[in-house]
C-alpha positions as CSV (number, residue, x, y, z in Angstrom):
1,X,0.0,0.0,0.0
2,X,1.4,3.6,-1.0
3,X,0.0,4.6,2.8
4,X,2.8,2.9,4.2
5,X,5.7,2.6,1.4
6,X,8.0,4.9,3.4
7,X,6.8,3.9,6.9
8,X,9.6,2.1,9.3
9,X,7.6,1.2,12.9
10,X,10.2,0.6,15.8
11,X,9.2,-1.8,18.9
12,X,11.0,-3.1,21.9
13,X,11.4,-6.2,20.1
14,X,10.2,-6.1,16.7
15,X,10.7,-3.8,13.5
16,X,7.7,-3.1,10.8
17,X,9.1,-2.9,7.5
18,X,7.1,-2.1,4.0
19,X,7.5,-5.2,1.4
20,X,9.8,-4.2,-1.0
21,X,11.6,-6.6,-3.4
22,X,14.6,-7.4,-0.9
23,X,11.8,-9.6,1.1
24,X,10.3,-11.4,-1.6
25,X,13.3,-14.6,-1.3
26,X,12.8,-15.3,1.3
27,X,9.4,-14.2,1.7
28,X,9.5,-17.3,-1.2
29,X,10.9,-19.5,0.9
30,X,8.3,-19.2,3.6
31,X,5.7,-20.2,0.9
32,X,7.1,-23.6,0.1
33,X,6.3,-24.7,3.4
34,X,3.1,-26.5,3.0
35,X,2.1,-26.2,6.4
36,X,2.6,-22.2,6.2
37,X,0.3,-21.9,2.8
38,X,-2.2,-24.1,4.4
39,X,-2.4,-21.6,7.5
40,X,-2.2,-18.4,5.5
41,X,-4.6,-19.6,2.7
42,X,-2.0,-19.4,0.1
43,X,-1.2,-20.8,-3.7
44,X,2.2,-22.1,-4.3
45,X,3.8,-19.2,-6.2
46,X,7.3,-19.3,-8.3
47,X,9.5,-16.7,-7.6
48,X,9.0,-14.7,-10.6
49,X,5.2,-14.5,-9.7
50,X,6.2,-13.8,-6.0
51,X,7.7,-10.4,-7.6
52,X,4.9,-10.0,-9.3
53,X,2.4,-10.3,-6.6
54,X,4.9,-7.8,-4.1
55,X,4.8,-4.9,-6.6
56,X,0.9,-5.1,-6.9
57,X,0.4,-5.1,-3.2
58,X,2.7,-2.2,-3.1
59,X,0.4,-0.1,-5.3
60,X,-3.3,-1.9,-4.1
61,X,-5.2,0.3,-2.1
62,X,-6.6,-2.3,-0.2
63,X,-3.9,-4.3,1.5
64,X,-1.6,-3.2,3.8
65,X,1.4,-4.9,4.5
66,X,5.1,-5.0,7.1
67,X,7.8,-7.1,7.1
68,X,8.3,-8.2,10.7
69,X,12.1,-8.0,11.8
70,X,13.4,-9.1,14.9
71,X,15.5,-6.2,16.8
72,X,17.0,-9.4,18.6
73,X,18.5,-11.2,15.9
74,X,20.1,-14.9,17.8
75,X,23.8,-13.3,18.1
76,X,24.0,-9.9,19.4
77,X,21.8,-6.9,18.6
78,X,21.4,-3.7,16.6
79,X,20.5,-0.6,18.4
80,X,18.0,2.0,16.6
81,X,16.4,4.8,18.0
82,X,12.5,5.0,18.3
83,X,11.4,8.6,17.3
84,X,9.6,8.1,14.1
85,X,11.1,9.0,11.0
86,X,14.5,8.4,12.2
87,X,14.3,4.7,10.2
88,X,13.6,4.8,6.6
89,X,12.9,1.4,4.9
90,X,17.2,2.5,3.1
91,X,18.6,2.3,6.7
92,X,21.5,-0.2,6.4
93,X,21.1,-1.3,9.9
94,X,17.5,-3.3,8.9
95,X,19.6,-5.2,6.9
96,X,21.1,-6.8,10.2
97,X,17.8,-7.6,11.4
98,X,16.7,-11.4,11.1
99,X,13.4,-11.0,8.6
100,X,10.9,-13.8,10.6
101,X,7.5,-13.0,9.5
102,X,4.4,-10.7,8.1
103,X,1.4,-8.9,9.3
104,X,-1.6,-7.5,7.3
105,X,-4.6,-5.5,7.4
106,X,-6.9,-6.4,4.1
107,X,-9.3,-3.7,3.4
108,X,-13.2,-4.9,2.1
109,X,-15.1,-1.5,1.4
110,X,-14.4,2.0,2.0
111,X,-13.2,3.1,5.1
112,X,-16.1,5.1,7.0
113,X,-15.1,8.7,8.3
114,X,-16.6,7.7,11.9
115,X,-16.8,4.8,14.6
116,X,-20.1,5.6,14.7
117,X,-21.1,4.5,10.9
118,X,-19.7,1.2,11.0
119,X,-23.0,-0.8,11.3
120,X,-23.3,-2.9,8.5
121,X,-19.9,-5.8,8.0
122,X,-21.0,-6.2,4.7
123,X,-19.7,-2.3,3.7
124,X,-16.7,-2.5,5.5
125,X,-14.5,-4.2,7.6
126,X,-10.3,-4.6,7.8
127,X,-9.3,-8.3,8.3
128,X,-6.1,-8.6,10.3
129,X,-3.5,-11.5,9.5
130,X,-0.3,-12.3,11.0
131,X,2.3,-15.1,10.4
132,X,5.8,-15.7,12.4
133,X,7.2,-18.0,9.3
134,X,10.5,-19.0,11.2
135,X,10.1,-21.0,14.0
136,X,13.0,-20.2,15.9
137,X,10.9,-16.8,16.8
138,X,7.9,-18.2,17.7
139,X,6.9,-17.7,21.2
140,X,8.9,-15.0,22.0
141,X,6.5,-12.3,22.3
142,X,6.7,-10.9,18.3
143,X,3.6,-11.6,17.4
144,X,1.8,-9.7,20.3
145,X,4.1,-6.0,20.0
146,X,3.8,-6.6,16.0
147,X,-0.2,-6.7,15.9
148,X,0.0,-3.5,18.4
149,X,1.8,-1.7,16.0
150,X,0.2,-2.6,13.5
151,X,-3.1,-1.7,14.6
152,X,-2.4,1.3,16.4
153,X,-0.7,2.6,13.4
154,X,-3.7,1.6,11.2
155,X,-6.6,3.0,13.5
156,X,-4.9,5.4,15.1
157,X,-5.8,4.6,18.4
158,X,-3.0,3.0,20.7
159,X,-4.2,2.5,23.7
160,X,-7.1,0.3,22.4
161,X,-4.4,-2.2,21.6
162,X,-2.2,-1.4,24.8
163,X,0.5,1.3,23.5
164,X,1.1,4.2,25.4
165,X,-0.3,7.5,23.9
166,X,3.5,7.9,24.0
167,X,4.6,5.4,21.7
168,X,6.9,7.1,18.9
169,X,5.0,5.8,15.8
170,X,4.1,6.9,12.9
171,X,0.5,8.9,12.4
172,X,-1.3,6.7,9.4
173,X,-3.8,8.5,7.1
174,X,-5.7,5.6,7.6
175,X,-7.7,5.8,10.8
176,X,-9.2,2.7,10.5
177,X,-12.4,2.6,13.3
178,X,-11.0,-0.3,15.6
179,X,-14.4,-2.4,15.6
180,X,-14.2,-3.0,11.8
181,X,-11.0,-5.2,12.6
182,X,-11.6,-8.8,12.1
183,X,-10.0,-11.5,12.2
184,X,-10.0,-15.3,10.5
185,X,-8.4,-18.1,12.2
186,X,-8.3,-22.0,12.1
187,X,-10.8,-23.3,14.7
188,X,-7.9,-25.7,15.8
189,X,-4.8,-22.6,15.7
190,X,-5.5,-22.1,19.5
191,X,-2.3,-20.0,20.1
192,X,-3.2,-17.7,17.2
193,X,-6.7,-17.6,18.9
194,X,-5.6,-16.7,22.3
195,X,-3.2,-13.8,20.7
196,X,-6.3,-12.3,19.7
197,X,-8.2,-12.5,22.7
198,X,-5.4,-10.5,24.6
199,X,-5.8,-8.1,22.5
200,X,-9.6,-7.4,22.6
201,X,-10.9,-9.6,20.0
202,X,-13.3,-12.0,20.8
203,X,-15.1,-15.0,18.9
204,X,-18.4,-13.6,16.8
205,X,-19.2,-16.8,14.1
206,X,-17.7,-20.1,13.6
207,X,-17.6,-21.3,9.6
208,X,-18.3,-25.0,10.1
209,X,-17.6,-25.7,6.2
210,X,-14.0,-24.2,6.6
211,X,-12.9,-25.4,10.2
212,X,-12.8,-21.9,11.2
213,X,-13.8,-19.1,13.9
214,X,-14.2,-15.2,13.0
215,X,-13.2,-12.9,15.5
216,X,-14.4,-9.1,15.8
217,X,-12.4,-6.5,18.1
218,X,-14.8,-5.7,21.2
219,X,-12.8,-4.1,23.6
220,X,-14.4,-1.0,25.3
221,X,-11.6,1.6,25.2
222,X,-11.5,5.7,25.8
């Protein structure tokens, strides 16, 4: 997405990065893991078409994607400041930083102007998806800090998702309402499912013909 092609989100653990060609190898890689295609819903892709696919979702509108680094690579660590803007997707030090995973926000609809005229699902809603591809990573805490990024950069509203009114992000243009966020998980994916929970999403329809559970954010915030 163009929203977020010169966006660079700094965590206490985790980096947000824009997909840009660098990614797609390994990005590749990931995707010829059965197991990882099943859980993200995804065709087998040759690299050529991988290229493809980044530079559309670069330009779509409707799909915005980061890169999730670790700051804590396995040996040693790379120090970068957190005052947004002071990491542009160029910086040489990202290159340092072990590339373990993806988050996304798919846009269905227009986004409304208010909270208030989100009614109706079927005109809009943002469905949330997040993968930690290597499994050396896993369980470490990533997933959680790069979903509050994420969606405190997208809506605009960080202490929804537990960030500080503080926290040295970005502003997005975006300003997604928080209770359009969805999310679509395996019925049997229980971690994934309890990430969600923590973070104010809780379980509104269960697709029987796909095995799966749909979960809406509900949290009451200020």
């Amino acid at each position: 997405m163009k929203a977020n092609i010169s966006t660079v989100l700094v965590g206490s653990n985790v980096v947000l990065v824009p997909y840009r060609p660098e990614h797609v190898p390994k990005y590749h890689d990931w995707m010829l893991d059965e197991e990882l295609r099943a859980l993200t819903a995804s065709e087998p892709l040759t690299l050529e078409e991988e290229y493809e696919m980044q530079g559309k979702w670069q330009l779509d509108e409707d799909k915005l994607t980061f890169i999730i680094l670790s700051r804590h690579p396995l040996e040693g660590s790379i120090e970068l400041p957190e005052t947004p803007g002071t990491v542009s997707p160029e910086d040489e030090r990202l290159s340092a930083l072990p590339m373990v995973g993806d988050v996304n926000i798919f846009l269905h609809g227009t986004i409304p102007t208010t909270e208030e005229s989100v009614i109706d699902e079927d005109e809009f809603h943002a469905e949330v998806e997040i993968m930690i591809a290597e499994p050396s990573y896993r369980r470490k805490g990533l997933a959680i800090e790069a979903l509050q990024l994420m969606l405190g950069y997208a809506t605009g509203k960080l202490q929804a998702f537990g960030l500080s009114n503080t926290t040295s992000i970005p502003t997005s243009p975006l300003n997604i309402p928080p209770n359009s966020l969805i999310t679509k998980i395996s019925e049997t994916n229980i971690p994934s499912i309890k990430l969600f929970e923590k973070l104010g999403f809780a379980i509104t329809k269960r697709v029987e013909v796909f095995q799966e559970i749909e979960m809406k954010f509900t949290k009451k915030y200020s």
